[in-house]
PyMOL CGO cylinders between C-alpha atoms (Angstrom):
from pymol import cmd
from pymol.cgo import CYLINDER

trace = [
    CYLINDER, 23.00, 36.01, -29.84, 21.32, 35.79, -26.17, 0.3, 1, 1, 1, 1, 1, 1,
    CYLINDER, 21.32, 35.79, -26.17, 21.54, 32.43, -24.79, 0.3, 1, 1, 1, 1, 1, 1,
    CYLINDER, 21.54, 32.43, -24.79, 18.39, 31.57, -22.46, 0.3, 1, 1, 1, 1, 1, 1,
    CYLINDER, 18.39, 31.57, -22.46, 18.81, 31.66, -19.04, 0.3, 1, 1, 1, 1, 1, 1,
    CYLINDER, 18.81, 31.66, -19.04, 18.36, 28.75, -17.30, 0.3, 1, 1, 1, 1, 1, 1,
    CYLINDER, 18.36, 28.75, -17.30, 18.18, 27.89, -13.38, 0.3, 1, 1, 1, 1, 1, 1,
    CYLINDER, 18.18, 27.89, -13.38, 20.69, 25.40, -13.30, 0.3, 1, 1, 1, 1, 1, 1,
    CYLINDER, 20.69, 25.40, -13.30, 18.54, 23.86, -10.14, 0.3, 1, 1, 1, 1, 1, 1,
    CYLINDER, 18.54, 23.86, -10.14, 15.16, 23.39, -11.69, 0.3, 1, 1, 1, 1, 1, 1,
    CYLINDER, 15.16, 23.39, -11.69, 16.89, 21.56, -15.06, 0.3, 1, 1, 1, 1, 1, 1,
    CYLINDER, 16.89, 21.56, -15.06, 18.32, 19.75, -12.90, 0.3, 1, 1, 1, 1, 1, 1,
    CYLINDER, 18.32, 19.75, -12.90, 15.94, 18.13, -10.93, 0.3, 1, 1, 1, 1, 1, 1,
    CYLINDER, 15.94, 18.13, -10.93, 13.54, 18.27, -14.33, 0.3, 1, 1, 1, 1, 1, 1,
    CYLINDER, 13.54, 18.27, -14.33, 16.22, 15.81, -15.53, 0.3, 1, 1, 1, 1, 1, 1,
    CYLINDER, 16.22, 15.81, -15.53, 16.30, 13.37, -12.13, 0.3, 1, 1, 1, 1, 1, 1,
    CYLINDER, 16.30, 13.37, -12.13, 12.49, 13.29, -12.30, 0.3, 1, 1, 1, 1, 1, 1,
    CYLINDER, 12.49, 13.29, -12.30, 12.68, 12.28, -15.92, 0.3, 1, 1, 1, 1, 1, 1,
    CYLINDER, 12.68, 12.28, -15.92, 15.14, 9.60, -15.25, 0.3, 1, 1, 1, 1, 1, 1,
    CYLINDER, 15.14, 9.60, -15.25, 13.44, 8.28, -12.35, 0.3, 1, 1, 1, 1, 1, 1,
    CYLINDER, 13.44, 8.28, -12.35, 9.73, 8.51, -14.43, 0.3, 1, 1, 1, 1, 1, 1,
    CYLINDER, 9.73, 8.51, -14.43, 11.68, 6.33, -16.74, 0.3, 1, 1, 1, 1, 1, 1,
    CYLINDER, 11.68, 6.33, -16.74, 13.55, 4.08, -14.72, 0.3, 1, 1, 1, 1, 1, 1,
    CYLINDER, 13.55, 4.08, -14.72, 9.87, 3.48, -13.22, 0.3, 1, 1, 1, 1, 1, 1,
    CYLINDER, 9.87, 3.48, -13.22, 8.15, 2.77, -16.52, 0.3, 1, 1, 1, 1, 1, 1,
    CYLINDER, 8.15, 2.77, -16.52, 10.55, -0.15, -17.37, 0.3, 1, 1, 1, 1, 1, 1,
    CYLINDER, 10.55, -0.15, -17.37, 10.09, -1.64, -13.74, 0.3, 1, 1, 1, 1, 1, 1,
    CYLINDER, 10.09, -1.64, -13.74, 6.30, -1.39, -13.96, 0.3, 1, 1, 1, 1, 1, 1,
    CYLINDER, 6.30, -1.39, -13.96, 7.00, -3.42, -17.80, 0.3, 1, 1, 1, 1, 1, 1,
    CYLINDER, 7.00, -3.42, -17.80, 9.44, -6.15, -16.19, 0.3, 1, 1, 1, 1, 1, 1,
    CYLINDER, 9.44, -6.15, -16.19, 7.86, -6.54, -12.78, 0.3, 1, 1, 1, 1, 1, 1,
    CYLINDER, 7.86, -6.54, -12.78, 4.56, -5.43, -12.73, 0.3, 1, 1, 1, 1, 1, 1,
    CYLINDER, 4.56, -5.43, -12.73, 0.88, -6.56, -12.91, 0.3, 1, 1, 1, 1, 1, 1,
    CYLINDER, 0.88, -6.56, -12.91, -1.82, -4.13, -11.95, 0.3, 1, 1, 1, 1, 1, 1,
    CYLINDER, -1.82, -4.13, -11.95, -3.66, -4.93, -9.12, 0.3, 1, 1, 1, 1, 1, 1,
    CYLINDER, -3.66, -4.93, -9.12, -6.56, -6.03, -11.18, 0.3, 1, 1, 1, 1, 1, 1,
    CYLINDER, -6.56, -6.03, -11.18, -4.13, -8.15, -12.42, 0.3, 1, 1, 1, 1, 1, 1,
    CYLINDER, -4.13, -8.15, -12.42, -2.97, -9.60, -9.54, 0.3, 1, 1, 1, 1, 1, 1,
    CYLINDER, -2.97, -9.60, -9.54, -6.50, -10.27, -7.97, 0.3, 1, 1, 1, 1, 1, 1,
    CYLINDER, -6.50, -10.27, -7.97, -7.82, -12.04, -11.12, 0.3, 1, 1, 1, 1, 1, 1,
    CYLINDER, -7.82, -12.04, -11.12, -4.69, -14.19, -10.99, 0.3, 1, 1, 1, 1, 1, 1,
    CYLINDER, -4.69, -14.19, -10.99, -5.24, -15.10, -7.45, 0.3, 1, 1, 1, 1, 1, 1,
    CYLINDER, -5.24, -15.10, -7.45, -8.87, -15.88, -8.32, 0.3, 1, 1, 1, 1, 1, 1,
    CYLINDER, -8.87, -15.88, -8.32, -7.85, -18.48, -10.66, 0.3, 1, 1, 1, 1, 1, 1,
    CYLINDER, -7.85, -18.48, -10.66, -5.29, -20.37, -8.14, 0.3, 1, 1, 1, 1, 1, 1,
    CYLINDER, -5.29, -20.37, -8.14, -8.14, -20.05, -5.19, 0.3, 1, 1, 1, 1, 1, 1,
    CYLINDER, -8.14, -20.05, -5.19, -10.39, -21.53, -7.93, 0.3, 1, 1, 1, 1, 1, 1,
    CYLINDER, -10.39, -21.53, -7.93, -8.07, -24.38, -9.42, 0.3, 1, 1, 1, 1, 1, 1,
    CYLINDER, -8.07, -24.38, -9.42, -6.80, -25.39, -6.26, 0.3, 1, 1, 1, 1, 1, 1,
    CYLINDER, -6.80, -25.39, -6.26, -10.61, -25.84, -4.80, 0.3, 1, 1, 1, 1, 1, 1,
    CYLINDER, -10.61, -25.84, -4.80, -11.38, -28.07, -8.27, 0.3, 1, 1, 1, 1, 1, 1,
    CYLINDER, -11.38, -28.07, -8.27, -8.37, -30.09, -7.29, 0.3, 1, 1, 1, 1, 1, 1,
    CYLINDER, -8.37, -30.09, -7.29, -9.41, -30.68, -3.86, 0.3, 1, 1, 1, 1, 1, 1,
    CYLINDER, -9.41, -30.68, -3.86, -12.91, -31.48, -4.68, 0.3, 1, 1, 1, 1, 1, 1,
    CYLINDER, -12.91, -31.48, -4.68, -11.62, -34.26, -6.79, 0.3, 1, 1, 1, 1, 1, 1,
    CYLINDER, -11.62, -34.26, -6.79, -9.30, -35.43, -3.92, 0.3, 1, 1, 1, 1, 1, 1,
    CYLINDER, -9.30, -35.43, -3.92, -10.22, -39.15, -2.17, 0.3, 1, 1, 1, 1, 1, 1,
    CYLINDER, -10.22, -39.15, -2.17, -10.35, -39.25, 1.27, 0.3, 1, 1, 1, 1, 1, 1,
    CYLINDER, -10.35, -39.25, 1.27, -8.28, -42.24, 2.98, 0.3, 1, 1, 1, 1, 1, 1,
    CYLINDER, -8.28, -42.24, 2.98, -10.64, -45.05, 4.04, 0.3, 1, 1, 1, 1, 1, 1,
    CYLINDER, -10.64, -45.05, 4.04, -10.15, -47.49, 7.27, 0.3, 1, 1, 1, 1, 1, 1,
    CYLINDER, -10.15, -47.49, 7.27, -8.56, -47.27, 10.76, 0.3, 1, 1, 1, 1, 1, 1,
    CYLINDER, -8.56, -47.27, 10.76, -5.13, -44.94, 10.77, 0.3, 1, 1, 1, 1, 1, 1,
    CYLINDER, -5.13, -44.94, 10.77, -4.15, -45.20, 14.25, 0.3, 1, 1, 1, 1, 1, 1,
]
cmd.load_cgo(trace, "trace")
C-alpha cells in the first residue's frame, strides 16, 4: 500500500487555477457579452437612435 507522491506545491496551485477558471466562467455567464456581442448591440442603438432623429421636427419661427 504506496500512497502517490504528490508535490504539495503544484496541487496546490492546480487547485487555485481551477477555482479561479471557475470563478471566471460564472462571471463571463452573469456579466458578459462577447465583443461581437457588444458591437452588434451598439449597432442597433447607433441605428435606432438615428431613425428617431430622422423623424424629429425641427422648431419653426424666430427663437431669440
Amino acid at each position: 500500500m504506496c500512497a502517490e507522491i504528490v508535490n504539495l506545491r503544484q496541487q496546490r496551485k492546480r487547485n487555485e487555477r481551477r477555482k479561479s477558471e471557475q470563478k471566471a466562467a460564472e462571471n463571463r455567464a452573469l456579466h458578459g457579452l462577447t465583443k461581437g456581442e457588444k458591437q452588434r448591440e451598439k449597432l442597433e442603438r447607433d441605428k435606432a437612435q438615428r431613425q428617431f432623429d430622422q423623424g424629429r421636427r425641427e422648431r419653426g419661427g424666430d427663437e431669440a
